[in-house]
NUDREN-853913 format. One record per atom (N, C-alpha, C, O): residue number from 1; z, y, x. Coordinates in steps of 0.2 Angstrom, whole numbers, plus 5000, padded with zeros to 4 digits. Layout:
N
<NUM <Z Y X>>
...
END
This chain:
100
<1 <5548 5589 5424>>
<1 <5542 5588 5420>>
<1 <5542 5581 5416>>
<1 <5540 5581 5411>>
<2 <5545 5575 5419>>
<2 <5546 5568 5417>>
<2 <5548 5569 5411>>
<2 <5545 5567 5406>>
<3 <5553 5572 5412>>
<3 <5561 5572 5408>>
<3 <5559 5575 5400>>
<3 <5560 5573 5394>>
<4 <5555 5581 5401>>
<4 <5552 5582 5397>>
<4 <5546 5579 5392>>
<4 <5546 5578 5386>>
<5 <5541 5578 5395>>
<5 <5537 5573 5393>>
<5 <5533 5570 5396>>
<5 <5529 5572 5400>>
<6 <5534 5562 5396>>
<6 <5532 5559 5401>>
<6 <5526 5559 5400>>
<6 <5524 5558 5406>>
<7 <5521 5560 5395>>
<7 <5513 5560 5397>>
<7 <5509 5563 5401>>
<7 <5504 5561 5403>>
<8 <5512 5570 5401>>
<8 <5510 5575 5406>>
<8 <5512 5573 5412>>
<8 <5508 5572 5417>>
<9 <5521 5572 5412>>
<9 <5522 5571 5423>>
<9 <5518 5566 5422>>
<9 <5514 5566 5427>>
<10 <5517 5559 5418>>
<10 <5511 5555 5421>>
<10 <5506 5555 5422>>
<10 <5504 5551 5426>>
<11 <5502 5561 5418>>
<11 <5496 5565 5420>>
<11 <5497 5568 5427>>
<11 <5493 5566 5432>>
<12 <5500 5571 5428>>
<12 <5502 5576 5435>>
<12 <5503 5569 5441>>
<12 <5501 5570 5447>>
<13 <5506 5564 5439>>
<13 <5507 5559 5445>>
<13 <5499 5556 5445>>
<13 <5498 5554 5451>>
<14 <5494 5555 5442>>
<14 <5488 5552 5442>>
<14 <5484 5557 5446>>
<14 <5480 5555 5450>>
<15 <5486 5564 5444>>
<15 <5481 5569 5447>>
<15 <5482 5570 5456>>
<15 <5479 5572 5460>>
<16 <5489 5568 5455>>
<16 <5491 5570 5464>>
<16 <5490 5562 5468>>
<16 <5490 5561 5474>>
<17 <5489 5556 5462>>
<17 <5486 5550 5465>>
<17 <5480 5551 5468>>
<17 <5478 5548 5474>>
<18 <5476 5554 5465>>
<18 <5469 5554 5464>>
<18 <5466 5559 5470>>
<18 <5460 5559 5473>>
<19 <5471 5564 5471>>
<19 <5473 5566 5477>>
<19 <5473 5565 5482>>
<19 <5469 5568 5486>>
<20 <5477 5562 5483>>
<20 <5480 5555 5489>>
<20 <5472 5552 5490>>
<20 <5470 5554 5496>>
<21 <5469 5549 5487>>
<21 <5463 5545 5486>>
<21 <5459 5549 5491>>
<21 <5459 5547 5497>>
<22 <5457 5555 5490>>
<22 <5452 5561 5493>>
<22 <5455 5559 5498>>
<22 <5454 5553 5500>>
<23 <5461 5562 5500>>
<23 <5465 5561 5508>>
<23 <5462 5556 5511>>
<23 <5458 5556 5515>>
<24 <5466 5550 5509>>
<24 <5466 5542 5510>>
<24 <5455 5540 5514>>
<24 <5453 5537 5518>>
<25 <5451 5545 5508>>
<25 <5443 5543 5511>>
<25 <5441 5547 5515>>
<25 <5435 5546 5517>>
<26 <5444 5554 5517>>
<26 <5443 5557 5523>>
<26 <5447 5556 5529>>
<26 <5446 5558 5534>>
<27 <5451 5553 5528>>
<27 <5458 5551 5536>>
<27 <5459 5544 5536>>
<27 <5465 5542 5538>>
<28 <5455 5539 5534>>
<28 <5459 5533 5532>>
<28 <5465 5530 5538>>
<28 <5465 5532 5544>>
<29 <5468 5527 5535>>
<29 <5474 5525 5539>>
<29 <5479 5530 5540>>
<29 <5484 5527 5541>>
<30 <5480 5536 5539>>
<30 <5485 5542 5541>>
<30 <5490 5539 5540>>
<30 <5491 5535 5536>>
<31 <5494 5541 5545>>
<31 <5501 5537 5543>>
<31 <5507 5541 5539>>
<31 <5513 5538 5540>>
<32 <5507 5546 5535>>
<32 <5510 5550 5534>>
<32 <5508 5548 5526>>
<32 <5513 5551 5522>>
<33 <5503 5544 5523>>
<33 <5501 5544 5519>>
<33 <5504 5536 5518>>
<33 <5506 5535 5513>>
<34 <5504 5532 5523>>
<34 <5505 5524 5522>>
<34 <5514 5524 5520>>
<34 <5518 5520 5517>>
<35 <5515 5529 5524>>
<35 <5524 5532 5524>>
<35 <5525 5533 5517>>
<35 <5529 5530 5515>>
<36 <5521 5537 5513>>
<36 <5522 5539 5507>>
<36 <5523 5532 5503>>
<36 <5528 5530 5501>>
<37 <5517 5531 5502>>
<37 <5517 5525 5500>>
<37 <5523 5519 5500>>
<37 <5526 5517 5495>>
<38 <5524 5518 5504>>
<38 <5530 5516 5505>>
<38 <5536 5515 5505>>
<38 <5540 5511 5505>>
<39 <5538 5522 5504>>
<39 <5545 5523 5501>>
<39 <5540 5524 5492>>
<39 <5542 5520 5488>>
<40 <5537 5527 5492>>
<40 <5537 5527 5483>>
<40 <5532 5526 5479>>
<40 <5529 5529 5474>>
<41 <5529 5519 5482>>
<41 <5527 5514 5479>>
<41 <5528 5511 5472>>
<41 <5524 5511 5467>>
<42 <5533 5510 5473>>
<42 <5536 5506 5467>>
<42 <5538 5511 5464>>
<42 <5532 5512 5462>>
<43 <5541 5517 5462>>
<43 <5544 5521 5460>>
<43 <5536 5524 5457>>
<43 <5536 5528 5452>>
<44 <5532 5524 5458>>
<44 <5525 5527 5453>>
<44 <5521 5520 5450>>
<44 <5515 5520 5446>>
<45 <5525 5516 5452>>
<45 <5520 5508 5449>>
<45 <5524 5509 5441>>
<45 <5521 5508 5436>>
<46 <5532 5511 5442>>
<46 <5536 5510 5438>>
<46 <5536 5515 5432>>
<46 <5538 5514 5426>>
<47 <5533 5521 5433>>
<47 <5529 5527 5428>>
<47 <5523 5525 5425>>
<47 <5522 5526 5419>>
<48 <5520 5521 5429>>
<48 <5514 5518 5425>>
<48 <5514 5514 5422>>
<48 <5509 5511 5420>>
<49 <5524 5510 5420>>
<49 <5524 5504 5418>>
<49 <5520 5505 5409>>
<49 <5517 5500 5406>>
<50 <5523 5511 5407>>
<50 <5524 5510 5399>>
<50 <5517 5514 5399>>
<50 <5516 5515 5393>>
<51 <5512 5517 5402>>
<51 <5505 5519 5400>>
<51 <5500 5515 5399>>
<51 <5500 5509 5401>>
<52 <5495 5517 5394>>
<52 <5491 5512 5392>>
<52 <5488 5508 5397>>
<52 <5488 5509 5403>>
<53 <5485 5502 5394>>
<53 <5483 5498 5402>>
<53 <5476 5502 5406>>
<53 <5476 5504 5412>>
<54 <5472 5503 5401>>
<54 <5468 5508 5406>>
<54 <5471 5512 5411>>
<54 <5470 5510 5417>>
<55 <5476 5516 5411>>
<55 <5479 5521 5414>>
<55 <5484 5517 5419>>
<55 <5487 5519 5423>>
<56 <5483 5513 5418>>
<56 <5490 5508 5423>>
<56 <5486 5504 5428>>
<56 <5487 5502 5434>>
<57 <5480 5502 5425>>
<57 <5474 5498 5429>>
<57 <5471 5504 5435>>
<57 <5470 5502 5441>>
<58 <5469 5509 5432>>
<58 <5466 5514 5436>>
<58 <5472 5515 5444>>
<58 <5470 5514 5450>>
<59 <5478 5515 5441>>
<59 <5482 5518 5446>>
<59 <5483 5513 5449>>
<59 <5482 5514 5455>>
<60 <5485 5506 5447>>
<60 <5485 5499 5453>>
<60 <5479 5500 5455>>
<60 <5479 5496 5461>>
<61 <5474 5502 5455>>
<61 <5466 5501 5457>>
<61 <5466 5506 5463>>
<61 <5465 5505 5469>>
<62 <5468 5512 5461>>
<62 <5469 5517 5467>>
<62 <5473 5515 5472>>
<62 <5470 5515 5478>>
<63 <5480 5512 5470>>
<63 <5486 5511 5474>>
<63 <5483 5506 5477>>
<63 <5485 5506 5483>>
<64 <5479 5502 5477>>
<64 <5476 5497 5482>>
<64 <5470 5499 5485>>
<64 <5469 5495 5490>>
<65 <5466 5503 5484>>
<65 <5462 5505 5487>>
<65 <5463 5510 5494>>
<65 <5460 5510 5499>>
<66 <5470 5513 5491>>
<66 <5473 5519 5497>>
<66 <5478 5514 5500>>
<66 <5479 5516 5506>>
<67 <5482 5509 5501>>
<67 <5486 5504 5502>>
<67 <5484 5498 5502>>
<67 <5488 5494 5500>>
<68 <5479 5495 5505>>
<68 <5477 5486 5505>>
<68 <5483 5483 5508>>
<68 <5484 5478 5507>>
<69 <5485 5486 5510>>
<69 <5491 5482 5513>>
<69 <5497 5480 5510>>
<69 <5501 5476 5513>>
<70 <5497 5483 5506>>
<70 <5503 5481 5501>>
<70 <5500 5479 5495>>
<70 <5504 5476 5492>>
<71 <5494 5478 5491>>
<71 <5490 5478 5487>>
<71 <5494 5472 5483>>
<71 <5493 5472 5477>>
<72 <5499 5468 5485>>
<72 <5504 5462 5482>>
<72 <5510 5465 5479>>
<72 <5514 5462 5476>>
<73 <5510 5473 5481>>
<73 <5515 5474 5478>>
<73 <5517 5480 5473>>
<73 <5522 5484 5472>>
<74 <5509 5480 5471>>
<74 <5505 5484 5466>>
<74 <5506 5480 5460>>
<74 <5508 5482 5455>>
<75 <5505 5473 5461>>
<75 <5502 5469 5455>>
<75 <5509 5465 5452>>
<75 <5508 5460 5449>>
<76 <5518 5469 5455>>
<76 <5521 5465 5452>>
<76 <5523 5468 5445>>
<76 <5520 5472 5442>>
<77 <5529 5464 5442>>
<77 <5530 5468 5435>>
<77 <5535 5473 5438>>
<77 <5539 5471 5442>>
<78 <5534 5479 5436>>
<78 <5540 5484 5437>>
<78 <5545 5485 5435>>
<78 <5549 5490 5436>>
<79 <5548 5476 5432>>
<79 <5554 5476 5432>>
<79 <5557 5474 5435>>
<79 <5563 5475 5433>>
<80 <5554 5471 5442>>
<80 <5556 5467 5449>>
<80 <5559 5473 5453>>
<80 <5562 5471 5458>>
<81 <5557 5480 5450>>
<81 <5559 5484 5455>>
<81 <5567 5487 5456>>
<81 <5568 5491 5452>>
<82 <5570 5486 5460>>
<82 <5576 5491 5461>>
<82 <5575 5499 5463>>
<82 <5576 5500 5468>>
<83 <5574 5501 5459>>
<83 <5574 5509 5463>>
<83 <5582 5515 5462>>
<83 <5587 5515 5458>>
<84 <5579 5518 5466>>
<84 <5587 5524 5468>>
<84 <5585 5529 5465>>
<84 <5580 5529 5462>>
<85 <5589 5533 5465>>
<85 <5590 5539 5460>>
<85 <5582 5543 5461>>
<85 <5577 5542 5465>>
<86 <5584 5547 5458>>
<86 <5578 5551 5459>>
<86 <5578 5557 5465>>
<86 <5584 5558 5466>>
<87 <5576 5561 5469>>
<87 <5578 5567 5472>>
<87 <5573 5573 5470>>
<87 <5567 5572 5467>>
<88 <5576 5579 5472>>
<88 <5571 5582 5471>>
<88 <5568 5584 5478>>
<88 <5571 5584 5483>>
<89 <5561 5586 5478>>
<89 <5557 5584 5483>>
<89 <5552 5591 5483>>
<89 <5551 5594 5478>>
<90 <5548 5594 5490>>
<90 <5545 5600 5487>>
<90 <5537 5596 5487>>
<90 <5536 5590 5490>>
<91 <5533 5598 5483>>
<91 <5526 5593 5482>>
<91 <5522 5596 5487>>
<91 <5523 5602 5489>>
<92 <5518 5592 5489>>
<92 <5514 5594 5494>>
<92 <5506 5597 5491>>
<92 <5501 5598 5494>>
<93 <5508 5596 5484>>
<93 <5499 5598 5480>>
<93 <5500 5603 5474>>
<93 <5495 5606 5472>>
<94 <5505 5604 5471>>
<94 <5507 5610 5469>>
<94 <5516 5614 5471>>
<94 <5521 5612 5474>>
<95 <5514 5620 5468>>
<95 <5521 5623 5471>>
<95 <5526 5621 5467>>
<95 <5526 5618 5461>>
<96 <5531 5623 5469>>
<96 <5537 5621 5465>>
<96 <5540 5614 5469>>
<96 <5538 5612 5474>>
<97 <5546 5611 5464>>
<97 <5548 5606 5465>>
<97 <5548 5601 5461>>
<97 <5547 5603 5455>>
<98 <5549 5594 5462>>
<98 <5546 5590 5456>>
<98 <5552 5583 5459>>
<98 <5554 5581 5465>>
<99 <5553 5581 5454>>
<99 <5555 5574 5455>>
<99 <5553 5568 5456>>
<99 <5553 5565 5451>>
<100 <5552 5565 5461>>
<100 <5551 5557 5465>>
<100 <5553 5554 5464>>
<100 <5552 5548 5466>>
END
């Protein structure tokens, strides 16, 4: 979906952020959610590098709201980040598979 056009898989990554978020204000703390976070963190700060700042503010807004804990590692530049290949991965909020 990326690969094709990024404004949709960016829509689609915002839509399953926003996701996370519902999750995140009914379980707060899950750790299954802080794991996620954690490994691909960075790797959705770095999707939202090149969206407008509205759309890039929203999701560091999220990312800190579901994540206080890391909330310093929302607000770096995306160019700081080293990320790995990509994998493919099955989604946990639609079907199919999607790339992380």
């Amino acid at each position: 979906m990326m690969t094709d056009n990024m404004e949709i898989g960016r829509a689609s990554v915002a839509e399953s952020i926003e996701l996370l978020k519902k999750v995140n204000r009914e379980k707060p703390g899950l750790f299954i959610l802080q794991l996620f976070l954690e490994a691909k963190g960075e790797e959705i700060i770095n999707i939202f590098s090149q969206a407008s700042p509205t759309d890039k503010a929203k999701t560091v807004n999220t990312l800190k709201e579901i994540d206080p804990a890391n909330a310093s590692k929302y607000d770096k530049n995306p160019s700081d980040y080293q990320l790995t290949p990509r994998i493919p991965v099955v989604s946990l909020f639609k079907p199919g598979i999607v790339l992380i």
